[in-house]
C-alpha positions as CSV (number, residue, x, y, z in Angstrom):
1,X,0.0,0.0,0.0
2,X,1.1,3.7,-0.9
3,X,0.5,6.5,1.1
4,X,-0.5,9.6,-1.4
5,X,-1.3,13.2,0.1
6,X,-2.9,13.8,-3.5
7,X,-4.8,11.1,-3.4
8,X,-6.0,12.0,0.3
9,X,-6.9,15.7,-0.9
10,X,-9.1,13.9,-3.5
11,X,-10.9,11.7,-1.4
12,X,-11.3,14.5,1.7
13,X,-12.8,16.9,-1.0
14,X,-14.7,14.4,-3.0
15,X,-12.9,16.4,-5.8
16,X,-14.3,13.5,-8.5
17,X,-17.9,14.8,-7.7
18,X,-16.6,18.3,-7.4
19,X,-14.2,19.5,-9.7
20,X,-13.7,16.6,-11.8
21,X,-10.3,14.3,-12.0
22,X,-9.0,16.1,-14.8
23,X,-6.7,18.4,-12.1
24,X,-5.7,15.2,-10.5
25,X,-5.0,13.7,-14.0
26,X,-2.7,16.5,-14.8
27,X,-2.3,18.8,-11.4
28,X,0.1,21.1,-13.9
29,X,-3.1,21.8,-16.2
30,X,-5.1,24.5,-13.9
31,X,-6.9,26.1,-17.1
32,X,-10.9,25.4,-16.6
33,X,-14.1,27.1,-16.8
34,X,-13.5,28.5,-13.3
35,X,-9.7,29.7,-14.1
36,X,-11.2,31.6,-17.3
37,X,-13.9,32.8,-16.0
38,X,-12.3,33.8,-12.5
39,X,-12.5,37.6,-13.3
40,X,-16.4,37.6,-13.8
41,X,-17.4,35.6,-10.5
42,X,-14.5,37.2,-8.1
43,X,-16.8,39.9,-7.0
44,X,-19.4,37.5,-5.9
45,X,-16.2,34.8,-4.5
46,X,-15.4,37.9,-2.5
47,X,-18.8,38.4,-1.2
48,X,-19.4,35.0,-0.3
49,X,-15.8,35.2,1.8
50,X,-17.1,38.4,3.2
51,X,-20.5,36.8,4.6
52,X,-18.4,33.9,6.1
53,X,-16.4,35.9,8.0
54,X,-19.5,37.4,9.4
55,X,-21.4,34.4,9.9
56,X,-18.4,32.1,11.4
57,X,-15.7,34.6,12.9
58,X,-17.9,37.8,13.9
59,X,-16.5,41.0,15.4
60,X,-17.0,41.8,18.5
């Protein structure tokens, strides 16, 4: 048996259902629709960071 942090990522993320295995197949290849498109949806990835903070480490 080998022990494989990249294969333990994988299965901790479920990164088949996720993402697909094509990063796994090829962890050099990041180009995808999320990579390409990445300037379009950061304003909402930044939002949703934003309402995370709020929600799980609040201010106080």
């Amino acid at each position: 048996m080998t022990l494989s942090p990249l294969e333990a990522a994988r299965d901790s993320v479920h990164a088949n259902l996720t993402i697909g295995p094509e990063p796994f197949d090829d962890p050099f290849n990041i180009e995808g629709p999320f990579t390409r498109n990445i300037g379009a949806k950061f304003a909402d990835v930044q939002d949703e960071i934003a309402a995370a903070f709020e929600d799980y480490i609040p201010i106080k």
